[in-house]
gemmi code that builds the backbone of each chain (N, CA, C; Angstrom):
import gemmi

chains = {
    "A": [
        ("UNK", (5.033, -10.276, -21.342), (4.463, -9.605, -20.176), (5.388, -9.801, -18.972)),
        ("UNK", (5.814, -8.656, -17.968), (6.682, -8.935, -16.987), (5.882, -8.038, -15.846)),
        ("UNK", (5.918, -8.877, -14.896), (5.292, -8.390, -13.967), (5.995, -8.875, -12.747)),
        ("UNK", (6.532, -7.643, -11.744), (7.225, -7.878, -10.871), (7.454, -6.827, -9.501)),
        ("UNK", (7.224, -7.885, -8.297), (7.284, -6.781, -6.968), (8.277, -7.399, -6.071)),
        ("UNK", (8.764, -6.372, -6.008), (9.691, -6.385, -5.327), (10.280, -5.197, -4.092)),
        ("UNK", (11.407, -5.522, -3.610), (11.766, -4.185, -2.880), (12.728, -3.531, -3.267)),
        ("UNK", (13.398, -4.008, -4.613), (15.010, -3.693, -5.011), (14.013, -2.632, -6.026)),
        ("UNK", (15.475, -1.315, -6.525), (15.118, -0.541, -7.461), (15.343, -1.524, -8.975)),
        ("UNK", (15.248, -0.743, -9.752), (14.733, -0.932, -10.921), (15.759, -0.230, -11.960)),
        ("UNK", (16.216, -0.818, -13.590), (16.406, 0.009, -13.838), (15.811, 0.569, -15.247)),
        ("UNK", (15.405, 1.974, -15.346), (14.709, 2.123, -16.055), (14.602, 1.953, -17.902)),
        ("UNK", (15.908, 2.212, -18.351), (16.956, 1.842, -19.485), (16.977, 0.316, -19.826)),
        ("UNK", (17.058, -0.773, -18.756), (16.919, -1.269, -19.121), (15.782, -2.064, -19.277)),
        ("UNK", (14.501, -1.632, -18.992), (13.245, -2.224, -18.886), (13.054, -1.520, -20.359)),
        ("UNK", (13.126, -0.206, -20.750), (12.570, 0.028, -21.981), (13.081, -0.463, -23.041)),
        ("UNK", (14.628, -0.550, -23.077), (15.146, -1.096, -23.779), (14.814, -2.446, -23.959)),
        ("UNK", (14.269, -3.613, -23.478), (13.841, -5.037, -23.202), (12.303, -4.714, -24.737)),
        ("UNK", (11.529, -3.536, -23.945), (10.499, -3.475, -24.444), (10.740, -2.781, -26.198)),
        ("UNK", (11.933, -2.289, -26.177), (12.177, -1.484, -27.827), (12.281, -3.251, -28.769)),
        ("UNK", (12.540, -4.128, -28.483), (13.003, -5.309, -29.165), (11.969, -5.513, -30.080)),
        ("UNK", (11.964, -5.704, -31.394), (11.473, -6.485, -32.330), (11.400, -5.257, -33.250)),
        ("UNK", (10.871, -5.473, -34.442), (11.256, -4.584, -35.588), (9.209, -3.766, -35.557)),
        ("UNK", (8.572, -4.451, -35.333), (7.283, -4.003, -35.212), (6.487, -3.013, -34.500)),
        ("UNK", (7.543, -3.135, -32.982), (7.790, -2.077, -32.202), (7.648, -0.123, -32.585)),
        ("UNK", (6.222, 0.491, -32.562), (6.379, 1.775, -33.185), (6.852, 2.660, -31.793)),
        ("UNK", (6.259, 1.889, -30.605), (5.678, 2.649, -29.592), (6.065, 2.511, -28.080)),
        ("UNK", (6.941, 2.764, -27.582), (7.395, 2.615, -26.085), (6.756, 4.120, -25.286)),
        ("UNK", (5.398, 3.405, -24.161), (5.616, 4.428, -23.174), (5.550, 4.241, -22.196)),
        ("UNK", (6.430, 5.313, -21.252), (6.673, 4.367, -19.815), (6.222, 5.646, -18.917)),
        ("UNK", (5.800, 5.112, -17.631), (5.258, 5.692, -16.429), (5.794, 5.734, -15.083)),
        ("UNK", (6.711, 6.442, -14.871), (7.445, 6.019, -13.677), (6.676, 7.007, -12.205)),
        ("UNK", (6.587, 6.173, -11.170), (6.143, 6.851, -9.994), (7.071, 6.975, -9.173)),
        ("UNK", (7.324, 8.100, -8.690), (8.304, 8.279, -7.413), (7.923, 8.898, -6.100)),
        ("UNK", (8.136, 8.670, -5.229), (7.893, 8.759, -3.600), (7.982, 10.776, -3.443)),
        ("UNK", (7.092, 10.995, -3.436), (7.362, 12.432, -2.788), (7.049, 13.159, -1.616)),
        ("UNK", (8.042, 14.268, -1.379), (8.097, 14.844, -0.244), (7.200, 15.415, -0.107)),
        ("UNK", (6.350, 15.213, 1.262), (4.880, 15.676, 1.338), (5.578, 16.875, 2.779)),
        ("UNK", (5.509, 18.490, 1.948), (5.541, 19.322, 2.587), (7.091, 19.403, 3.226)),
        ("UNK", (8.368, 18.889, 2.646), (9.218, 18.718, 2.973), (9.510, 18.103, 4.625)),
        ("UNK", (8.425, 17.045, 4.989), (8.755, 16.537, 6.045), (8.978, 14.987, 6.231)),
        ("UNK", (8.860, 14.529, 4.838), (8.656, 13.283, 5.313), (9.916, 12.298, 4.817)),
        ("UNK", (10.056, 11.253, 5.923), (11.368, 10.330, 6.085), (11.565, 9.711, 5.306)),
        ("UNK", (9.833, 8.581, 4.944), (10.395, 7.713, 4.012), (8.497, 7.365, 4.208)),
        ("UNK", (8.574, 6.252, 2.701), (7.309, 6.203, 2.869), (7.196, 4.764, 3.027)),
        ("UNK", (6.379, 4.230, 3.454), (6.088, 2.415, 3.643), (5.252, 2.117, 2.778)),
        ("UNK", (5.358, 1.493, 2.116), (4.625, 0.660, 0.911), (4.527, -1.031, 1.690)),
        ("UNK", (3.098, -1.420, 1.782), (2.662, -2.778, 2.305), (2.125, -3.358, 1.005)),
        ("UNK", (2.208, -4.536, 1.197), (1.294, -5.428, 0.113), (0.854, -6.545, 0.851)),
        ("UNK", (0.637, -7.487, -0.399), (-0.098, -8.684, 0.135), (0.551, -9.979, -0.450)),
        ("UNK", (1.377, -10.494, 0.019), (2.173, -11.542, -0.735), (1.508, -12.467, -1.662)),
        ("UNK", (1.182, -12.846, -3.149), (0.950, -13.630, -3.434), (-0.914, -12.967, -4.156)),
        ("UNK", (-1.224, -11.912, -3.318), (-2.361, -11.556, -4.357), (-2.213, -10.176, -4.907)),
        ("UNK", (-0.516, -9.835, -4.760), (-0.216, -8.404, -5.507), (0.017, -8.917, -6.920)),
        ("UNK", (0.567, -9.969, -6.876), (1.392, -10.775, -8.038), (0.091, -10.971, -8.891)),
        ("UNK", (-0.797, -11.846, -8.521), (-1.983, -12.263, -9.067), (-2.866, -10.995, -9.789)),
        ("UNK", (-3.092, -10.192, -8.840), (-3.938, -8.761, -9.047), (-3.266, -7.944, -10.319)),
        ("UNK", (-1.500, -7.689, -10.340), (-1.278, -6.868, -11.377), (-0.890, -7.949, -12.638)),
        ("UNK", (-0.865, -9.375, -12.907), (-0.926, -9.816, -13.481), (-2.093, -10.317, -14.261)),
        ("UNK", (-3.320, -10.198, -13.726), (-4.689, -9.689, -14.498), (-4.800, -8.421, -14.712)),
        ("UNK", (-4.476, -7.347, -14.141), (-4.577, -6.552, -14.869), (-3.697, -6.146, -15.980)),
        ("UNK", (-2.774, -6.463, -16.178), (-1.942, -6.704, -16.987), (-2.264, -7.233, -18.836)),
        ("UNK", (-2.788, -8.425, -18.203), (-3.723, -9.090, -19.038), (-5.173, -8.728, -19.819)),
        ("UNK", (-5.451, -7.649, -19.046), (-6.747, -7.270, -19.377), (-6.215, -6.220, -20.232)),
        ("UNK", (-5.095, -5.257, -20.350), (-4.578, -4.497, -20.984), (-4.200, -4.818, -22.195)),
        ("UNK", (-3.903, -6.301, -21.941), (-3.070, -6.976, -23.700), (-4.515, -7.495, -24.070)),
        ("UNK", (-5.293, -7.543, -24.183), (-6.485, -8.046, -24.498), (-7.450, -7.017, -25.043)),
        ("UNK", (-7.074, -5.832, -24.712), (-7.731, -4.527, -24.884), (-7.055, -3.858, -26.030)),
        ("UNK", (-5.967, -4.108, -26.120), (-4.761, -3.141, -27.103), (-3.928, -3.954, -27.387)),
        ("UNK", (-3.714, -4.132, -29.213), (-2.670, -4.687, -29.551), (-1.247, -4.510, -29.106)),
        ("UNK", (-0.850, -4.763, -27.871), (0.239, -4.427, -27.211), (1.334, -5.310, -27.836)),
        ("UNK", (2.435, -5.061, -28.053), (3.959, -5.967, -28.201), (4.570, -6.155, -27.137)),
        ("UNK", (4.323, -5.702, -25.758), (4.818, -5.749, -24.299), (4.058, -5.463, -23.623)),
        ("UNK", (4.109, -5.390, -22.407), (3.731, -4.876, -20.806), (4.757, -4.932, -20.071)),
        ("UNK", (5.058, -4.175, -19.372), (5.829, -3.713, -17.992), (5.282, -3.610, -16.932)),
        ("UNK", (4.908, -4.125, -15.492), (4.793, -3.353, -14.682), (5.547, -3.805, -13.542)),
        ("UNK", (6.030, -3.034, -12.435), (6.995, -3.400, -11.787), (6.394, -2.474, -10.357)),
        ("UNK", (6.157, -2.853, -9.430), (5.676, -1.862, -8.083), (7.051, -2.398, -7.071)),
        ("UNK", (7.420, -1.640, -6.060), (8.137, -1.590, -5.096), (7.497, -1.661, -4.057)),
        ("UNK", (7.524, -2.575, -2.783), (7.814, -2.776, -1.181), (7.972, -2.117, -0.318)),
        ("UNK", (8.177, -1.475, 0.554), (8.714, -1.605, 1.501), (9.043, -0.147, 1.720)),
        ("UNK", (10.323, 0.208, 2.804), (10.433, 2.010, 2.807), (11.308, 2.473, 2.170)),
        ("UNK", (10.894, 3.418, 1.440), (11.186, 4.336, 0.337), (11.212, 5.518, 0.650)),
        ("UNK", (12.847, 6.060, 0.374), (13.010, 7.169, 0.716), (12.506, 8.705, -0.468)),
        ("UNK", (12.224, 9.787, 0.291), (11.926, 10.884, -0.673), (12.968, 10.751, -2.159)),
        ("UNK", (12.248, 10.264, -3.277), (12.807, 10.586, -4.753), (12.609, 9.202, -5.124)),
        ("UNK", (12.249, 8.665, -4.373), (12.970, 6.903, -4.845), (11.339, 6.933, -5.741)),
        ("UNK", (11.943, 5.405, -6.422), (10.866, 5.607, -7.782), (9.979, 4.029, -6.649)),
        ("UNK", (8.932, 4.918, -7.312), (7.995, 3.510, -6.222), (7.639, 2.275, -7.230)),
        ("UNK", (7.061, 2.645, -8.480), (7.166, 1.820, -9.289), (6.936, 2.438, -11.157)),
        ("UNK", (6.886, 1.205, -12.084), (6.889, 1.984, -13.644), (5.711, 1.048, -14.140)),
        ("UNK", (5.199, 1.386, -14.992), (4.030, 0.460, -16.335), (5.653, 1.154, -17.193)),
        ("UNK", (5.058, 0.159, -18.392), (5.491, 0.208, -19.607), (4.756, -0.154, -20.396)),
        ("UNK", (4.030, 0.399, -21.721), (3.511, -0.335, -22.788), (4.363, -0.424, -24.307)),
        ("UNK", (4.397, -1.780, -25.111), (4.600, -1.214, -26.380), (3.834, -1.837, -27.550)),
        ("UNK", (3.509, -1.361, -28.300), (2.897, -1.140, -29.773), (2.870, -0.988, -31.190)),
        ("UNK", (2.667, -1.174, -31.834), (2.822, -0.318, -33.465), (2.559, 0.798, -33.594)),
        ("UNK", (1.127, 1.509, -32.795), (1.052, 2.926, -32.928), (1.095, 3.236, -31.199)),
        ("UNK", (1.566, 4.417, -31.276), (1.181, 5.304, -30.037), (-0.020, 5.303, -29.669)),
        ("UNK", (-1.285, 5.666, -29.912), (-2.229, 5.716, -29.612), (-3.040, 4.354, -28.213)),
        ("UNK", (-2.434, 3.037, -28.890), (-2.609, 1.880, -27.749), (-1.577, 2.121, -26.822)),
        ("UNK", (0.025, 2.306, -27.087), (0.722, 2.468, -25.862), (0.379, 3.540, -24.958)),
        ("UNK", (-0.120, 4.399, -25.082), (-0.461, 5.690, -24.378), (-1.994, 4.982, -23.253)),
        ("UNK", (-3.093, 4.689, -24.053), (-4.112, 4.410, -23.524), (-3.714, 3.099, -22.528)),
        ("UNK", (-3.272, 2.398, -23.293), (-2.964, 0.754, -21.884), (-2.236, 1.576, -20.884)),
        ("UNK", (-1.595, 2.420, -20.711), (-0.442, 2.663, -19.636), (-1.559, 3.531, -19.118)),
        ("UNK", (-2.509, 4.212, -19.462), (-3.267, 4.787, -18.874), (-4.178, 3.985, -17.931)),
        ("UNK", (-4.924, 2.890, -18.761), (-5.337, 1.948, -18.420), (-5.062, 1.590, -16.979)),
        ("UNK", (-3.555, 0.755, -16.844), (-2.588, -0.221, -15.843), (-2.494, 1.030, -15.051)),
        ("UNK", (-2.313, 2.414, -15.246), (-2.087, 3.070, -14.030), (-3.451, 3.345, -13.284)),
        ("UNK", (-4.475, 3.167, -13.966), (-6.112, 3.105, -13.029), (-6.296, 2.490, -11.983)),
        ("UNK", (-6.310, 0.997, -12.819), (-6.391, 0.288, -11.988), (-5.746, -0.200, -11.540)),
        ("UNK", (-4.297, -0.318, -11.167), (-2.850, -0.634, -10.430), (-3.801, 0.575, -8.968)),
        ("UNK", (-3.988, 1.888, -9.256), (-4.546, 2.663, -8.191), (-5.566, 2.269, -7.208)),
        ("UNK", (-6.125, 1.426, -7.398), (-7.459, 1.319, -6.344), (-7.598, -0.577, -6.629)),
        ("UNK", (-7.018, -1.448, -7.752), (-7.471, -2.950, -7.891), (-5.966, -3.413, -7.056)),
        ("UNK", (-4.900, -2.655, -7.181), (-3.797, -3.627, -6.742), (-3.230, -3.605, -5.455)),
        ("UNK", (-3.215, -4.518, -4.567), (-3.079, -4.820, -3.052), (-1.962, -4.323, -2.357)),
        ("UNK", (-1.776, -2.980, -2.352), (-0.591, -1.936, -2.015), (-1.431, -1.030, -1.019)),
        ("UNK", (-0.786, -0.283, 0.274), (-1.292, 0.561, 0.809), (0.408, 1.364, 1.101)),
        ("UNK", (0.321, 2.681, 0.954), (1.287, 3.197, 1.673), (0.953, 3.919, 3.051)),
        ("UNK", (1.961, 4.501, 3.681), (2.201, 5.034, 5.227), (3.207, 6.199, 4.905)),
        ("UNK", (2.929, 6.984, 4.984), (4.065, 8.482, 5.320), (4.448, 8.631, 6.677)),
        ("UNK", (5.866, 8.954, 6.523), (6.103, 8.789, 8.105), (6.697, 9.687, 8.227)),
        ("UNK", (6.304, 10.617, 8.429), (7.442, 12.278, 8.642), (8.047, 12.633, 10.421)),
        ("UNK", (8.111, 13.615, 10.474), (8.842, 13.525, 11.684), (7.934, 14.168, 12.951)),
        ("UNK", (6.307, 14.164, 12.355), (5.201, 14.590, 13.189), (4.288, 12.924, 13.801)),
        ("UNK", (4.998, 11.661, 12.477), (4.249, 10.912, 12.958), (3.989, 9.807, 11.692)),
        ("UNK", (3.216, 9.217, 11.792), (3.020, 7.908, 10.845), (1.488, 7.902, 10.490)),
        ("UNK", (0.962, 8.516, 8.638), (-0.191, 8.065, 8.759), (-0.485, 7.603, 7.230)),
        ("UNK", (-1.667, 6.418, 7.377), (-1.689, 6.047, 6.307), (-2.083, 6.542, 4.921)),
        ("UNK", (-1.958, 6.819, 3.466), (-2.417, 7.343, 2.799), (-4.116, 6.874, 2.606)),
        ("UNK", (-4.767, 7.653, 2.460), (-6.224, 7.326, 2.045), (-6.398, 7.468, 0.942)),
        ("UNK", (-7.210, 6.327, 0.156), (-7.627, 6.554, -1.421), (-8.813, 7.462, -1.708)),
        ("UNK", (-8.316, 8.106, -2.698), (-9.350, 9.045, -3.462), (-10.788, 8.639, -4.051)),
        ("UNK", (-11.648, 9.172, -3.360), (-12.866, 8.950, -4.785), (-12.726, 8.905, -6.051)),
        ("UNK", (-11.464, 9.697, -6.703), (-11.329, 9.979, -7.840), (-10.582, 9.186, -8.588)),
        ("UNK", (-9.900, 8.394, -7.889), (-9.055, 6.900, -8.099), (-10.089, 5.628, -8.319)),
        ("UNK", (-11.092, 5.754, -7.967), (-12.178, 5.093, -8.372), (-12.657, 5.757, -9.142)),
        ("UNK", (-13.449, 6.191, -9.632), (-13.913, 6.641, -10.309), (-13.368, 7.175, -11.514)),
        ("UNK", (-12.304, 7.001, -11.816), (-11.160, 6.560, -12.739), (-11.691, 5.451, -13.597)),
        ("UNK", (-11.734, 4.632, -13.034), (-12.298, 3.401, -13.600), (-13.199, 3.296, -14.321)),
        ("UNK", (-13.928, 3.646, -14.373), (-15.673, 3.958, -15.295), (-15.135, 4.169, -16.578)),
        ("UNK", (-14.153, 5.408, -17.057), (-14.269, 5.583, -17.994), (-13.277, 4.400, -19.425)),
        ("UNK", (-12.898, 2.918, -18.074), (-12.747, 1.784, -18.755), (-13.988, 0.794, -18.869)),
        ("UNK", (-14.880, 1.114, -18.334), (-15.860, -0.580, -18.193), (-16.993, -0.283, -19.343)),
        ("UNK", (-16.285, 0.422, -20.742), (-17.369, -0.050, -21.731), (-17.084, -1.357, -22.204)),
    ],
    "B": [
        ("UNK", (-15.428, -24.398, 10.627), (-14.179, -24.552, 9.508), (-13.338, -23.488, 10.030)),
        ("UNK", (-12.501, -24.505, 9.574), (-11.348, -23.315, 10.000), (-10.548, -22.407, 8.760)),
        ("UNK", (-10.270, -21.414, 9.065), (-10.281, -20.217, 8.042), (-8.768, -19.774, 8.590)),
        ("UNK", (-7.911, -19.448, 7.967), (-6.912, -18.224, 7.884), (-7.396, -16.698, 7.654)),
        ("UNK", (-7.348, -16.032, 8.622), (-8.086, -14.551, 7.783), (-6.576, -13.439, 8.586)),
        ("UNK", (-6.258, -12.672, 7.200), (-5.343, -11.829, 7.038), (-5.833, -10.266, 7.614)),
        ("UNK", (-4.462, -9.825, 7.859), (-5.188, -7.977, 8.186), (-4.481, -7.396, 7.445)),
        ("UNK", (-4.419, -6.402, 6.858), (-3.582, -5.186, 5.998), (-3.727, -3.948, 6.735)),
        ("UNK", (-2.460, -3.204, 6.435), (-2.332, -1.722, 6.450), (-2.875, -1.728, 8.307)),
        ("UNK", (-3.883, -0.199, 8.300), (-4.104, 0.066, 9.478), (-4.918, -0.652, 10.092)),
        ("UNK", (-6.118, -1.934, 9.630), (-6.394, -2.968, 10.088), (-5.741, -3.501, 10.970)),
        ("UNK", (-4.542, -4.029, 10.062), (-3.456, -4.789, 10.973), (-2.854, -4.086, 12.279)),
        ("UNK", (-2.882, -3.158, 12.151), (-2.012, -2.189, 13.788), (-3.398, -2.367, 14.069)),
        ("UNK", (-4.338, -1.676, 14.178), (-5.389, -2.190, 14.814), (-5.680, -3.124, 15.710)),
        ("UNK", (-6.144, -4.063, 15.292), (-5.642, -5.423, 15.469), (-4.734, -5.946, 16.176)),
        ("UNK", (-3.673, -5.469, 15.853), (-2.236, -5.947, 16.404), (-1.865, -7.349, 15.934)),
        ("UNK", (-2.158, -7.783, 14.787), (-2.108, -9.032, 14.330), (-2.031, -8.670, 12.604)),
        ("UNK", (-1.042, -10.068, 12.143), (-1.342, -10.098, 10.643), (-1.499, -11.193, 9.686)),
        ("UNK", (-1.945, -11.888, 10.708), (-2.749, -13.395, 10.412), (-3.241, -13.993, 11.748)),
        ("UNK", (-4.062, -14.766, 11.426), (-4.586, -15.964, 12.450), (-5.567, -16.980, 11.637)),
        ("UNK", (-5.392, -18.482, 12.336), (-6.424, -18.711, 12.514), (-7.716, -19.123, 12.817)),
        ("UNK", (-8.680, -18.691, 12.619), (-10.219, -18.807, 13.133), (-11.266, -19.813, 13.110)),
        ("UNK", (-11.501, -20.008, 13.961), (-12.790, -21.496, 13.328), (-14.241, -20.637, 13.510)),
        ("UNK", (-14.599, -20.566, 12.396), (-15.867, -20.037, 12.687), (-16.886, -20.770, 11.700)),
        ("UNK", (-18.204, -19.539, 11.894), (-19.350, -21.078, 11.755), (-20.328, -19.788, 10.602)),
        ("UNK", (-19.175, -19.095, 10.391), (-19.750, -18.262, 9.668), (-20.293, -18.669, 7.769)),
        ("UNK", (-21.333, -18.080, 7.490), (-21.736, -18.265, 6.029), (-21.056, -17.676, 5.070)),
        ("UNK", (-21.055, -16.312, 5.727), (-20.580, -15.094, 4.815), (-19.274, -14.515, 5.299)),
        ("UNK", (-18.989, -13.207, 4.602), (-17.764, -12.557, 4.549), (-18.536, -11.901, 5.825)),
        ("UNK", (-19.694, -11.182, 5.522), (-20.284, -10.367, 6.678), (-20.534, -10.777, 8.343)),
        ("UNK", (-20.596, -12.366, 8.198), (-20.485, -12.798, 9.463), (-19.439, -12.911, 9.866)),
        ("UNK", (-18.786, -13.413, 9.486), (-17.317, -13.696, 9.971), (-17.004, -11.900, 10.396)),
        ("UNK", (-17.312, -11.461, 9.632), (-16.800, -9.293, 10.478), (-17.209, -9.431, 12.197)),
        ("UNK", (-19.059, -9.715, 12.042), (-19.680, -9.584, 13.117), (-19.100, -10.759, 14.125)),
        ("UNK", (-17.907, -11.818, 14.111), (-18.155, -12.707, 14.907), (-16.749, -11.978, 15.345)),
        ("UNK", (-15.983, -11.372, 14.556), (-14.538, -11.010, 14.865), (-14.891, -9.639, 15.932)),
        ("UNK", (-15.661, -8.812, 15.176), (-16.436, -8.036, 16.400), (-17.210, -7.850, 17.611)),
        ("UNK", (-17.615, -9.553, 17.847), (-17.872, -9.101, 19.524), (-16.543, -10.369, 19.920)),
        ("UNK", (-15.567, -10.363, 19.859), (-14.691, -11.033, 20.403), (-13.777, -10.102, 20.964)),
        ("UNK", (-13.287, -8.990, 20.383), (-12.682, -7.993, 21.816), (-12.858, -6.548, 20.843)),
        ("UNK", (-12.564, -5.412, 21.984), (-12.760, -3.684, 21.294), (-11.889, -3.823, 19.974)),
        ("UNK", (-10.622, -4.253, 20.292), (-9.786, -3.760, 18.991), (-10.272, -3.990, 17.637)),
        ("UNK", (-11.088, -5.691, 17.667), (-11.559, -6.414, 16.774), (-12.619, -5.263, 15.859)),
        ("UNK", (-13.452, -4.471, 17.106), (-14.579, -3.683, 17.000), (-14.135, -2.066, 16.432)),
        ("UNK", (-13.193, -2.338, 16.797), (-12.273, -0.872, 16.930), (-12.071, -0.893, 15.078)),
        ("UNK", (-11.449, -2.158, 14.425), (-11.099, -2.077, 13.397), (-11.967, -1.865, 12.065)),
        ("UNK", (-13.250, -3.027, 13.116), (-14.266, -2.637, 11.855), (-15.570, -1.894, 12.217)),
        ("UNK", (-15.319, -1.030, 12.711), (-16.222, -0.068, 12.999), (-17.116, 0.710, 11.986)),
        ("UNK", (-15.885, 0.601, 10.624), (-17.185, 1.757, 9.716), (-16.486, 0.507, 8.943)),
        ("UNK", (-17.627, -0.186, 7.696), (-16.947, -1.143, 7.034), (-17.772, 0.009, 5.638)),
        ("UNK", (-17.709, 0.749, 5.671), (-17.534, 1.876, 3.852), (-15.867, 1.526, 4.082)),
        ("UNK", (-14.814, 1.426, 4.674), (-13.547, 1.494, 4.429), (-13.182, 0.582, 5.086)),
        ("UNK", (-13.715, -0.816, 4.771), (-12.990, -1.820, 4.730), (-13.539, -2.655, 3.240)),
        ("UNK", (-12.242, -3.341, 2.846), (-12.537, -3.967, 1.586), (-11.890, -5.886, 2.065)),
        ("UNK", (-12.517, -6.607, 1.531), (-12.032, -7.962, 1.359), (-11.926, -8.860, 0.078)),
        ("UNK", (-11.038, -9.645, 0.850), (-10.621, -10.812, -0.189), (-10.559, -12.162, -0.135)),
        ("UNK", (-11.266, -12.894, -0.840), (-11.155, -14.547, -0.916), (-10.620, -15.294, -1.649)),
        ("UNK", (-9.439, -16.168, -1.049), (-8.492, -16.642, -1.309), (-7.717, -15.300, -2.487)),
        ("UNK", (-7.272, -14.717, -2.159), (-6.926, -13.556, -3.004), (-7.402, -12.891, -4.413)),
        ("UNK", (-8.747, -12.845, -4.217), (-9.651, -12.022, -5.053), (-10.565, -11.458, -4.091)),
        ("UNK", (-10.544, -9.997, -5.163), (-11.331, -8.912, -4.121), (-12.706, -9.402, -4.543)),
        ("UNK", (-13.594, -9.815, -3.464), (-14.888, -10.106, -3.300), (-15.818, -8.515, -2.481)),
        ("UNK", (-16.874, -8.952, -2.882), (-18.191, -8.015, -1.935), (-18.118, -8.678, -0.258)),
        ("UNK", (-18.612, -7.856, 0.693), (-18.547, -8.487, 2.069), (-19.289, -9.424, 1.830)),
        ("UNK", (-20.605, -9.099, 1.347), (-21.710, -10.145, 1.071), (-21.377, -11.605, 0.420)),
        ("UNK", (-20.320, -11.920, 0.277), (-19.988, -13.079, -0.315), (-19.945, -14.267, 0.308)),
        ("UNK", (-20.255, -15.224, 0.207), (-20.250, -16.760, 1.150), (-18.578, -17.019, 0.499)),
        ("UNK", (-18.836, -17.667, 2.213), (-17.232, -17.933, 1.848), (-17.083, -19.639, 1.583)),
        ("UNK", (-17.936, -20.347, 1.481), (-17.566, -21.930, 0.901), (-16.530, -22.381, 0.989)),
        ("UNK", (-15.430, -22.695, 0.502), (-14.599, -23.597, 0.920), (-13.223, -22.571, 0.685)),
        ("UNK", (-13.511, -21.676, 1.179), (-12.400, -20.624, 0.830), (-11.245, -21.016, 2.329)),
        ("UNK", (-10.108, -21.084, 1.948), (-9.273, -21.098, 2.779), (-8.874, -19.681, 3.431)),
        ("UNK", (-8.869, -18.661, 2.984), (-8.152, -17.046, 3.518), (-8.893, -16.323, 3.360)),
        ("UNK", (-9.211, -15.665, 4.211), (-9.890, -13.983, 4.100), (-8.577, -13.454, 4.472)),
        ("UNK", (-9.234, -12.251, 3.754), (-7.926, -10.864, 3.904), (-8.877, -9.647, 3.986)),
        ("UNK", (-8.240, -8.952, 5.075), (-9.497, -7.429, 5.396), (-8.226, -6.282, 4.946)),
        ("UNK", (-8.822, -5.516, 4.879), (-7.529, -3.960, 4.225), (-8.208, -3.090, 4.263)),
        ("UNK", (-7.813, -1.488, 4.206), (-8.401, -0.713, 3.713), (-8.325, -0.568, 2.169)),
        ("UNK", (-9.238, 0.293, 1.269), (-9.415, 0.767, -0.032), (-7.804, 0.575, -0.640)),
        ("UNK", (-7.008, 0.044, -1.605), (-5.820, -0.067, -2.030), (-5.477, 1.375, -2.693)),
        ("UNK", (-4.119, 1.566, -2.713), (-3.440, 3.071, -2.644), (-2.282, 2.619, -3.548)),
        ("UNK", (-1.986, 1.978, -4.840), (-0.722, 1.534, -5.276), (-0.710, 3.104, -5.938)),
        ("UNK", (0.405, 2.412, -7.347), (1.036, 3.523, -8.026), (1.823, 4.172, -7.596)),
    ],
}
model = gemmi.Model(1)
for chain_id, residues in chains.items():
    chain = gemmi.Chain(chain_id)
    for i, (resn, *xyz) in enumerate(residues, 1):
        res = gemmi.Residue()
        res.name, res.seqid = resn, gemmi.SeqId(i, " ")
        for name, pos in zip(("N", "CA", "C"), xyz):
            atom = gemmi.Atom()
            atom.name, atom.element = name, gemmi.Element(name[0])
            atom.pos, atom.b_iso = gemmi.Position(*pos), 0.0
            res.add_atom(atom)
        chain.add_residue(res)
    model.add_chain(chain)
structure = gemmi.Structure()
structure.add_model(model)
structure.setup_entities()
């Protein structure tokens, strides 16, 4: 399990490649998020956290994923700080014997990484600075894990 | 007792702060809101509608309603936005 925040990029090749290792391995899938241009105006985006309960937060959830699905890995990796239009904000990775668990855990970690993990962003275009607001639907995401 | 309590995101500009801390004589998560709120507007300013404020003790997301016992940190934020 690797779980890591930071403000440096990432690289993606070699995180999957980490996760292709062992002969049991059927199943690598990865999820990459990247910063986008909202309406072609915006500078860069600010990603805040919470030192010390981002770490904690995606490392249970993390856990709750390998506990759920015979996983052979976890990946997840979130980014800091300001991020320019394209930049990758962060990736899950799952791997497996069948597809079917790597697909669902990465589904999983991207739920609740959305609304459980201690990240807020800020768009800052050239009209101004405002914070993103979470979706009802980012909650409510969730339900269709708490059988 | 004295408490560390954190601000996040637009809390924190709010506020104008992103830590302090507080001695209060509070039970709950909910008092400690109401004691931070009649201490000045901004305080009031921040938690004005608490549907969009969320907290945390010692870094687990708790209910407001939670006693805070021997918790060293609150942390206030809005709703989290990762991914």
């Amino acid at each position: 399990m690797r779980v890591v925040v930071t403000d440096a990029d990432f690289d993606l090749k070699t995180e999957v490649e980490a996760l292709e290792e062992g002969a049991d391995t059927g199943a690598v899938v990865t999820f990459t998020g990247r910063v986008r241009d909202v309406a072609g105006g915006l500078r860069h985006m600010e990603i805040e956290h919470y030192p010390g309960m981002t770490e904690r937060a995606l490392t249970t959830i993390a856990e709750q994923a390998a506990d759920r699905w015979p996983l052979s890995g976890v990946t997840v990796i979130h980014r800091h700080g300001a991020l320019e239009p394209g930049a990758r904000i962060m990736m899950v990775a799952t791997a497996s014997r069948h597809r079917d668990a790597a697909f669902a855990a990465a589904e999983f970690l991207m739920d609740y990484l959305k609304s459980r993990a201690p990240f807020w962003k800020k768009e800052v275009t050239s009209d101004g600075a405002d914070w993103v607001a979470s979706k009802e639907s980012d909650e409510a995401a969730l339900s269709r894990w708490s059988d | 007792m004295k408490i560390q309590v954190l601000y996040f995101a637009w809390l924190r500009e709010r506020i104008g702060l992103g830590r302090e801390d507080v001695d209060t004589e509070a039970a709950t998560i909910a008092e400690l809101v109401e004691e931070l709120r009649a201490r000045e507007d901004r305080y009031a300013a921040a938690f004005s509608d608490m549907t969009t404020v969320r907290a945390a003790l010692d870094q687990e997301l708790v209910a407001l309603d939670t006693p805070l016992g021997q918790a060293r940190e609150v942390a206030f934020f809005p709703p989290m936005t990762g991914g």
